[in-house]
C-alpha positions in Angstrom: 14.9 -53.7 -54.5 12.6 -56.8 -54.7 9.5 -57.0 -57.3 7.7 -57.5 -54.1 8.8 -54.0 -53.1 8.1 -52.4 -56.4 4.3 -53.6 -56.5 3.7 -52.3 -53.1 5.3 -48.6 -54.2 3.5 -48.4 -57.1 0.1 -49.6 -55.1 1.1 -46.7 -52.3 1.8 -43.6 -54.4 -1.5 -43.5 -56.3 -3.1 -43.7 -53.2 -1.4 -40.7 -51.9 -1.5 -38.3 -54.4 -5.5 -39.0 -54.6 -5.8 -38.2 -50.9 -3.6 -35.3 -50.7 -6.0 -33.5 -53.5 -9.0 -34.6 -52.4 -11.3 -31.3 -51.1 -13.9 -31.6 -48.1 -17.1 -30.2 -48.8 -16.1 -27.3 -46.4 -12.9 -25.8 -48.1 -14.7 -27.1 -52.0 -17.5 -24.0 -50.7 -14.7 -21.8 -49.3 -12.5 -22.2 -52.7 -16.2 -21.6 -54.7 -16.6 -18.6 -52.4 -13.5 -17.0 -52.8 -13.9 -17.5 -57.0 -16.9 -15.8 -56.7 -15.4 -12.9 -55.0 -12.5 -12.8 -57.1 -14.3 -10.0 -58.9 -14.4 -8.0 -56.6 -11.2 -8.3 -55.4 -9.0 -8.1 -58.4 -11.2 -4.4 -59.2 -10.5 -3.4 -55.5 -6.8 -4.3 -55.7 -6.6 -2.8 -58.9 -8.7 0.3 -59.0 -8.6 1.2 -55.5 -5.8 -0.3 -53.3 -3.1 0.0 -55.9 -3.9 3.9 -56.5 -3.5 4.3 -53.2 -0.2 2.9 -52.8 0.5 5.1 -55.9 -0.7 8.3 -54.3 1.2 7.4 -51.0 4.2 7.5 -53.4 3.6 10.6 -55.0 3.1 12.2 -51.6 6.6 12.3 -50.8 7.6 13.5 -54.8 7.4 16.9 -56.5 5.5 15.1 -58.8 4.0 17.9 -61.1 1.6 16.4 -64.2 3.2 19.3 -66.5 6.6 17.9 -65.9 6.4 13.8 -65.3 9.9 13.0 -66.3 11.5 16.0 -64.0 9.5 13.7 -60.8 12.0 14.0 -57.4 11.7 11.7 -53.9 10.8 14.8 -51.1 10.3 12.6 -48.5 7.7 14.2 -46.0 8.9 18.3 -47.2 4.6 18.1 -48.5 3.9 17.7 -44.9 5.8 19.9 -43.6 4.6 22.3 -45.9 1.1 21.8 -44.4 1.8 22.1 -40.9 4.4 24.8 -40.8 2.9 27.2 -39.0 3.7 30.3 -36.3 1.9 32.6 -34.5 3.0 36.7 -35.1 2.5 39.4 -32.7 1.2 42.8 -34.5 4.4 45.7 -34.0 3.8 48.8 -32.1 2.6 50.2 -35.7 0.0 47.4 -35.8 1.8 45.7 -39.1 3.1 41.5 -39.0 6.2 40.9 -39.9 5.8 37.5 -42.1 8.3 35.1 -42.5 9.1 34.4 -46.5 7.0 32.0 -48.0 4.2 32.4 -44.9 0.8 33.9 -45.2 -1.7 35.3 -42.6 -4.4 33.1 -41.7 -6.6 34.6 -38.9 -5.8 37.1 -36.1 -6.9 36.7 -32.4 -6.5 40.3 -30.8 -3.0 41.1 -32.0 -2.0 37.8 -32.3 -1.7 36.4 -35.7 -1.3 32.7 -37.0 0.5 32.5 -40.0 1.0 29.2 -42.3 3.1 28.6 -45.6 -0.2 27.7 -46.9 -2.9 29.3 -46.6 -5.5 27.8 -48.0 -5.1 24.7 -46.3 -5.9 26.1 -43.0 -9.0 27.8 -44.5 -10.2 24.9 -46.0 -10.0 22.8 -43.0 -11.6 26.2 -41.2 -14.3 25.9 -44.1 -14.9 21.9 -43.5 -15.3 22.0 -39.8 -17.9 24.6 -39.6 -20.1 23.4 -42.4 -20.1 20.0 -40.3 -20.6 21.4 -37.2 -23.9 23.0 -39.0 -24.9 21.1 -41.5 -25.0 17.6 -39.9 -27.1 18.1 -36.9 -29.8 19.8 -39.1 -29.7 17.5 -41.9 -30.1 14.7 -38.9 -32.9 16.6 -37.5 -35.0 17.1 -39.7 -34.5 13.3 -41.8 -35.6 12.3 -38.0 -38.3 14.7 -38.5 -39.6 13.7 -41.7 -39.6 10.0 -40.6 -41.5 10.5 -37.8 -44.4 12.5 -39.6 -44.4 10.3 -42.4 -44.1 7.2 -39.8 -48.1 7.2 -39.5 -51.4 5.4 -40.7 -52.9 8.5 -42.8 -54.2 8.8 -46.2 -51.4 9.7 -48.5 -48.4 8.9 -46.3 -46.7 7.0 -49.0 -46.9 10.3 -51.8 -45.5 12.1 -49.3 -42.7 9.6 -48.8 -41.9 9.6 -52.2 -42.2 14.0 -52.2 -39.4 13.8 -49.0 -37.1 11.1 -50.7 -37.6 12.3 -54.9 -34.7 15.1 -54.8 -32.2 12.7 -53.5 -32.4 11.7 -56.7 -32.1 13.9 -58.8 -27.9 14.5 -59.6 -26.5 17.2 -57.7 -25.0 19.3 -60.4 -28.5 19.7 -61.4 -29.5 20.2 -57.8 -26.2 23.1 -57.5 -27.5 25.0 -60.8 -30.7 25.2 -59.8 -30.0 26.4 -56.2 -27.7 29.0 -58.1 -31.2 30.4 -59.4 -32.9 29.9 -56.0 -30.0 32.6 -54.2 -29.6 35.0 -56.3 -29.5 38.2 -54.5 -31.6 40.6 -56.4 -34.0 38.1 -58.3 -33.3 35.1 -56.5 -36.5 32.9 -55.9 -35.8 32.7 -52.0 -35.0 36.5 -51.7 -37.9 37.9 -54.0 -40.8 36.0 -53.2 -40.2 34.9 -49.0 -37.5 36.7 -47.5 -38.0 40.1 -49.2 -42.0 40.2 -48.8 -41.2 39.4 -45.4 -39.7 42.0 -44.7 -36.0 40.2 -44.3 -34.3 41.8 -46.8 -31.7 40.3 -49.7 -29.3 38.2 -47.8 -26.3 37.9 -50.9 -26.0 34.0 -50.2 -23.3 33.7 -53.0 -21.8 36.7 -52.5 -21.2 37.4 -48.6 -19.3 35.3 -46.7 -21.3 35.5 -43.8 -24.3 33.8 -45.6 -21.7 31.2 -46.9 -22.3 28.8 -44.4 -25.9 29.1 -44.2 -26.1 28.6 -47.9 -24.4 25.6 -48.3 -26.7 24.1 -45.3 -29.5 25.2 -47.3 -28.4 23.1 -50.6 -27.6 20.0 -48.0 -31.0 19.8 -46.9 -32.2 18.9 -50.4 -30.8 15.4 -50.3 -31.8 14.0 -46.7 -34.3 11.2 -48.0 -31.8 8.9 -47.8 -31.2 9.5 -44.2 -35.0 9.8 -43.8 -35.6 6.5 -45.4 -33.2 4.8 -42.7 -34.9 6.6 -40.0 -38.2 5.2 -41.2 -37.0 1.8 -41.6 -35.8 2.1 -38.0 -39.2 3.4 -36.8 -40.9 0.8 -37.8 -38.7 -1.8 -36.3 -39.5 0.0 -32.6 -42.5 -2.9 -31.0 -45.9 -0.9 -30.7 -45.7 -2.4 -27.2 -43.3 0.0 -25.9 -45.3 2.6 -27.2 -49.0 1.4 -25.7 -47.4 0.7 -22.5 -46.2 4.2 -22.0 -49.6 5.4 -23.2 -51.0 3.6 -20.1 -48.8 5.3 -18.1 -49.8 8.5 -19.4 -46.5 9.3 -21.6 -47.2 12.2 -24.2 -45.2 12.8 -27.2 -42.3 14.2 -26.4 -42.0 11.4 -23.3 -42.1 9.0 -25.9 -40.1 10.2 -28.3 -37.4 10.8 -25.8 -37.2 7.7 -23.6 -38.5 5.3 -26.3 -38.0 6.3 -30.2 -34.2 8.0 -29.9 -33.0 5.1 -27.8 -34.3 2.0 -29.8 -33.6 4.0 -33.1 -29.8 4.9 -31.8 -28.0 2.3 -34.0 -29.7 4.1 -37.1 -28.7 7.3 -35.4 -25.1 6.2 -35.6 -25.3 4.7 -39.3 -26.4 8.2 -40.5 -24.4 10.2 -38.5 -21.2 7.9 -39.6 -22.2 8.3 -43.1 -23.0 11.8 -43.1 -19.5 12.7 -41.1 -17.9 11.1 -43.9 -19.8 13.0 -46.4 -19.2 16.1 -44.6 -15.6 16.0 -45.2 -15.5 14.8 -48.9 -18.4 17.7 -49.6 -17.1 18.8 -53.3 -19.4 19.1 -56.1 -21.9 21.4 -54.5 -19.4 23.7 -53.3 -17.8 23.8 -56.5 -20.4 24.0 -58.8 -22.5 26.9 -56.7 -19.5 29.3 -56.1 -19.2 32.0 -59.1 -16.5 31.8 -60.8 -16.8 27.9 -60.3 -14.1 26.2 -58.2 -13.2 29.6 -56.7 -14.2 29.0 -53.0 -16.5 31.9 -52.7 -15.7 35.5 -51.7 -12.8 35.3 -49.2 -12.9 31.9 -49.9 -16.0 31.3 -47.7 -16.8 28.1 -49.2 -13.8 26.9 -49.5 -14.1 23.0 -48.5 -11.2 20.8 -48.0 -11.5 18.6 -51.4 -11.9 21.7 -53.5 -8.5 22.8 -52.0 -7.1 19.2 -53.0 -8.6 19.6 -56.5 -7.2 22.9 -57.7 -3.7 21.5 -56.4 -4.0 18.3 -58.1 -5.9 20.0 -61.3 -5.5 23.6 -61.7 -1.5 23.9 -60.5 -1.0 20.4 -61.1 0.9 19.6 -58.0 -0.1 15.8 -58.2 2.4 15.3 -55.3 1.0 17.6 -52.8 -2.5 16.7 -53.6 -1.9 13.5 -53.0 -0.5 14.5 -49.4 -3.8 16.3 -48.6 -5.7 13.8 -50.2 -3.9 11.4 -47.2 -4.4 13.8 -44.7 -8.0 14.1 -45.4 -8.2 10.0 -45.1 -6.6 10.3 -41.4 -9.1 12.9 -40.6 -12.1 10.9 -41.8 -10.4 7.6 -40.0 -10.0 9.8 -36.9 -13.2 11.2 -36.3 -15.0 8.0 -37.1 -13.1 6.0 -34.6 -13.6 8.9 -32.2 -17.6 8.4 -32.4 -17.5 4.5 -32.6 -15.9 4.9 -28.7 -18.3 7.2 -27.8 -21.4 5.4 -29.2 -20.9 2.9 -26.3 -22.1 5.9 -23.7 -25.6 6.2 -26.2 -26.4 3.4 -28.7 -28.5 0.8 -27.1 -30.0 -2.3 -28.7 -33.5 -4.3 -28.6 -31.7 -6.5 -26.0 -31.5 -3.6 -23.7 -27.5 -3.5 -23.9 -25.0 -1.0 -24.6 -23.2 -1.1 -27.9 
């Protein structure tokens, strides 16, 4: 090779390398983006994705934290401990003949299902009526709070602050004090507004037909939040709406109907979202307010889903079946949320006028 030839590589080569790591202005701000998030990203990958990977491993072990080193692969046997179920006709004497291993779980005339676990069918029994209760009135009245406190009085904004303070205040403390609050016999509630009343002592903590209603009760305490969202959406609704159906003679109820639930029905769906997902991953109250603690209440009457996965995970130490409900519950939760994203395109309209 010629001189010539070696000038004109040496000439060429710097020039290359220069090019090839020069960085636009675009991908310079997408490389400075992505260093800012890497925070954020490591922590999630770390504390949160990789534990679940784990806990998707343990699922399918007998993973016991009494006994690490004695750890088995069980493939789905967790699951199918779950889900084996069978339905029992009473005999002629009125007694169920159980399979080993399977408990009863409720009885329809003289029908019976039966499940190798039982609490896991009561729990999920437990979950679904407390949402079915709980969320439309903790919705209700947030709405209703916004709307009173959505007007131009004198002291609006202290009682704001008197609606959103105990969502503050940490629910342990809130639990314990609602303890006090439902006591039977000298329970504030009982003694000094249902008793008087003539209502008698309903045994809140103690009879499972009050279970439900109790735990409602505690879940009212913390629906600033959702009132707060309500509010902001109230305010975003343009007083023209409002004045014009005033000239048409709208009252209250007309407006509050055809004007405030449909502009306000993206809000709607945020607190509805969040409070579904709440629903389901309802622990510390119910854990705290039962007595003995962690018990589930009389005939397990309050019962909830993750107190069944924490006495597997932390009072028998089955690590590896917890970690199967704990998946289970995620499916559930991913389940019912996609369910009510399709249906919000039948009632959650925009400023525009459109459909979500």
């Amino acid at each position: 090779m010629s001189q010539v030839e070696y000038a004109v590589n040496d000439e060429v080569k710097p020039g290359a390398d220069s090019r090839r790591w020069t960085l636009s202005p675009r991908r310079a701000q997408v490389l400075w983006g992505y260093l800012f998030l890497a925070p954020w990203i490591i922590g999630f990958l770390v504390f949160v994705f990789g534990p679940m990977i784990v806990s998707l491993y343990l699922s399918m072990t007998d993973y016991n934290i009494e006994k690490p080193d004695e750890m088995h692969f069980i493939g789905l046997d967790h699951y199918q401990r779950m889900f084996s179920v069978d339905i029992v006709r009473e005999d002629d004497s009125g007694a169920v003949q159980l399979q080993s291993g399977y408990q009863d779980v409720f009885s329809i005339a003289d029908f019976h299902l039966v499940a190798k676990d039982q609490r896991f069918w009561k729990s999920i029994q437990v979950t679904l009526t407390f949402a079915l209760v709980s969320l439309p009135i903790n919705l209700i009245l947030a709405l209703t709070f916004a709307v009173l406190t959505n007007t131009k009085v004198p002291g609006v904004t202290l009682f704001r602050t008197l609606f959103y303070l105990p969502s503050v205040i940490p629910t342990v403390v809130a639990a314990f004090v609602f303890q006090q609050f439902l006591r039977t016999q000298d329970g504030w509630l009982n003694m000094y507004v249902l008793h008087p009343l003539g209502l008698g002592n309903p045994g809140w903590l103690q009879d499972p037909t009050w279970a439900i209603p109790a735990l409602t009760l505690v879940g009212t305490w913390g629906v600033g939040t959702a009132m707060l969202m309500f509010l902001a959406g109230l305010q975003n609704v343009p007083t023209e709406l409002y004045e014009a159906a005033r000239v048409d003679g709208a009252g209250f109820w007309s407006r509050l109907r055809h004007i405030t639930i449909p502009m306000i029905s993206p809000v709607i769906l945020y607190n509805l979202v969040i409070g579904l997902i709440g629903t389901f991953q309802y622990f510390v109250i119910a854990y705290t307010i039962t007595i003995p603690a962690g018990r589930g209440g009389n005939e397990l009457s309050m019962y909830v889903y993750n107190l069944h996965v924490y006495r597997e995970a932390y009072v028998f130490f089955d690590m590896g079946y917890a970690s199967a409900l704990a998946w289970f519950l995620l499916v559930i939760v991913l389940v019912v949320t996609a369910l009510v994203f399709r249906s919000s395109s039948k009632w959650v309209y925009y400023a525009a006028g459109g459909r979500a």
